[in-house]
N, C-alpha and C positions, 0 to 999 in steps of 0.2 A: 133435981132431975134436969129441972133446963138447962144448967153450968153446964152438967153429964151429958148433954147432947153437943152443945157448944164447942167443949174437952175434945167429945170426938169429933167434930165436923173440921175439926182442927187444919189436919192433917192431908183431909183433902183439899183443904182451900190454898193449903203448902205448896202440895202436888199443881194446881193448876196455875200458880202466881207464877213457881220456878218454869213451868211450862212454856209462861208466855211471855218470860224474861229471856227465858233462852232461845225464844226464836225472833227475839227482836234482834235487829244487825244495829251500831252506832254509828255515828259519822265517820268518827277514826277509819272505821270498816269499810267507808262507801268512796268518801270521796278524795279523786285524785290528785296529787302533787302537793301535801300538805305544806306549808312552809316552803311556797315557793317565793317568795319577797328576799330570800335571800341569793337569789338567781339574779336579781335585778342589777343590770350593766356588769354582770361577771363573766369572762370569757369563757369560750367554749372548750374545757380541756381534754378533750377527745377529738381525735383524726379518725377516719377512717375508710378506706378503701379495699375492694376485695381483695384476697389473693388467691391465685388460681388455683385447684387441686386436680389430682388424677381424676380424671373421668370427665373433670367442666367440657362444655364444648364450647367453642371461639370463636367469633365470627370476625375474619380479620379481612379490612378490604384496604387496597393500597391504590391511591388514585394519581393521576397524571396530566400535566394539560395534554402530553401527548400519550391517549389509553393505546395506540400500539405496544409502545416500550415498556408502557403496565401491568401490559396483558401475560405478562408469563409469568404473573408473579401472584393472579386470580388462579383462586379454585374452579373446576370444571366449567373452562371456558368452553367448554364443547359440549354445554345446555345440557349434560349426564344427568344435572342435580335435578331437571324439571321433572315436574308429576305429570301427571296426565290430563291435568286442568292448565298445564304448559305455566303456571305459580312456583317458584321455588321455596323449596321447606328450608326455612333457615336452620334446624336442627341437621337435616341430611347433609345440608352444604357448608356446615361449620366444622371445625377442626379438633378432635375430641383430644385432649391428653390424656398420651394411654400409660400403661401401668409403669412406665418410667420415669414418667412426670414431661412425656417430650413432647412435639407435633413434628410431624412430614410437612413440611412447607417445600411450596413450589423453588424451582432454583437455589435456595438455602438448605434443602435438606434438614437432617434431621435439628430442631430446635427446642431449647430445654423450656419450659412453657410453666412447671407447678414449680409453687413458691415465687411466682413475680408477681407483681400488680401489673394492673390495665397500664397505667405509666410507662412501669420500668420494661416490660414487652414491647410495649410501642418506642419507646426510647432506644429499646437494641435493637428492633428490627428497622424502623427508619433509618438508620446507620451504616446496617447491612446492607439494605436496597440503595442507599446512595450508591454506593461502590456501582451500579449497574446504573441507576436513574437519578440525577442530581438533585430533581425537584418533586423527587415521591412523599406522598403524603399517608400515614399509615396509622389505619381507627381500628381499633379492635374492641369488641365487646362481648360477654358474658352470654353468655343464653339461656343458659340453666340454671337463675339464681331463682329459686325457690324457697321456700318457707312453710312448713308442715304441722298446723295447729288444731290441735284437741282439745279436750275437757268442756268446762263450763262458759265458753267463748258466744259470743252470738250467730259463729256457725263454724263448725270444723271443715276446714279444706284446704286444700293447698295450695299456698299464694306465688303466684308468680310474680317476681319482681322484676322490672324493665328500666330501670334507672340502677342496679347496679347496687343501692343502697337503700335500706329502711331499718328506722328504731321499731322498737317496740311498741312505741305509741302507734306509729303508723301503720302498724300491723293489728294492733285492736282495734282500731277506728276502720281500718278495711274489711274486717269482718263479723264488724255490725254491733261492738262493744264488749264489755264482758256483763253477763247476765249475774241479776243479785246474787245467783245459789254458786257464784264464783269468788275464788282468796283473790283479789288482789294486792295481798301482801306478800304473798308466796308462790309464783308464777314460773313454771319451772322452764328452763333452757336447755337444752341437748343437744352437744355441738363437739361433731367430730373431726379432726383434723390429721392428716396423715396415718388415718386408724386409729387414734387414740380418741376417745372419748374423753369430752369435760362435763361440767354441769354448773350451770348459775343458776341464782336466785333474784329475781326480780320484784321489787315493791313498789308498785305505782301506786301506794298512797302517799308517799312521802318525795320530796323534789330531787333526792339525792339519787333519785334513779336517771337523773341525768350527767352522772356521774359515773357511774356502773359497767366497766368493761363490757359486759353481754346488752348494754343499752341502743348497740348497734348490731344487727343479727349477720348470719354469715349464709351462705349457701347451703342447702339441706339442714338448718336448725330442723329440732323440732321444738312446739313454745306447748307447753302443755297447762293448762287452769284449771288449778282444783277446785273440786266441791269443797263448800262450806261443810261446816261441821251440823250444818242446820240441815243442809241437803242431804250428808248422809243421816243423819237420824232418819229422813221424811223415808229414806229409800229402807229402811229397817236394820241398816248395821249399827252395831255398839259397838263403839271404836278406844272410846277411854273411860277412867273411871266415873267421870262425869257422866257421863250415860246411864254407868250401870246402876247410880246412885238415883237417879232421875226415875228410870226403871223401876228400882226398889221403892222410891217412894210411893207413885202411883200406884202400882202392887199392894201395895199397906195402909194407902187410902180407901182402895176400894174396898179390900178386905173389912174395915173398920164402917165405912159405910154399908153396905150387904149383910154386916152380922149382928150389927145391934139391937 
């Protein structure tokens, strides 16, 4: 008789082991840039710089030792762009490309603006304004480079970026890491350009995500971090067969416990 209890108490001790194997994470799981020693004194084989799309808007300023001569070549020099705290909203007073990929620029007229870099825009229009001003100096920048992140993140929201450029690390460490019930093996990207949609995959556990085309983000990505597959259990979906197997047995222990 006591085998015969044993025999069955089997079943449920099954149930509880697989239990609380499956909700343990391993290192593999947790921690980031496995195998970075192979990084060490290797150059960085990635470039990257933005480039403009329909809709960015620009903030392009063109300076002069003498600002008369400059002056026709600033957007609303007749103070249009101020609010009513007399502050100028850099999005109001910046240069949007509109659905032809162009900008209105002052004295140059219409200018083609999507598909160039910060660079190659500043490189043609300095060029341009020579022809009028010999010694113009011309910065143009980004304004709307944003970054739109969801899931399992240490907080979903929308990152503005002010330098123009951030990887991915820099974008989990801005929003406060990725929390345990997150994949960071599987880190989704969504990243549209000219209307087309793409999608990467990103694994900050391993070093070769320094590597990784999507390693540097674009304007309006969005970086989405899944639940763990532990998360979704806790939340009550069965996703795979592993679940449903988990499911069954617990199911089969109790049954066997309750009825004997």
């Amino acid at each position: 008789m006591h085998s015969y209890i044993l025999f069955m108490k089997k079943p449920l001790l099954y149930t509880f082991l697989s239990l609380m194997l499956g909700s343990c994470a391993t290192k593999e799981e947790i921690v980031y840039f496995q195998g970075a020693e192979k990084l060490d004194n290797v150059a960085n084989a990635l470039s990257f710089e933005p480039v403009f799309e329909k809709n960015d808007i620009l903030h392009i300023k063109v300076s002069s030792l003498n600002k008369d001569v400059a002056a026709p070549f600033q957007m609303n020099t007749d103070g249009q762009s101020q609010g009513g705290g007399g502050q100028q909203n850099p999005a109001l007073s910046g240069y949007m490309i509109d659905i032809n990929g162009d900008i209105q620029f002052p004295v140059l007229g219409k200018i083609a603006a999507a598909g160039k870099s910060r660079s190659e825009l500043e490189s043609y229009l300095t060029n341009e304004i020579h022809k009028y001003v010999t010694d113009a100096v011309v910065s143009v920048r980004l304004l709307n480079f944003r970054v739109v992140v969801l899931g399992e993140a240490g907080s979903q929201s929308v990152v503005n970026v002010e330098n123009e450029r951030m990887s991915i690390p820099e974008l989990i460490a801005n929003v406060g890491g990725i929390s345990y019930d997150g994949k960071r093996q599987n880190i989704l990207v969504i990243r549209e350009v000219d209307g087309v949609r793409s999608i990467g995959r990103i694994d900050m556990t391993t070093a070769d995500v320094f590597n990784d085309p999507f390693f540097y983000l674009k304007q309006n990505d969005i970086v989405y971090v899944e639940p763990t597959y532990r998360t979704v259990k806790a939340a009550g979906f069965i996703t795979s067969y592993t679940g449903l197997i988990s499911l069954a047995t617990t199911i089969f222990g109790l049954v066997i416990l309750f009825t004997r």
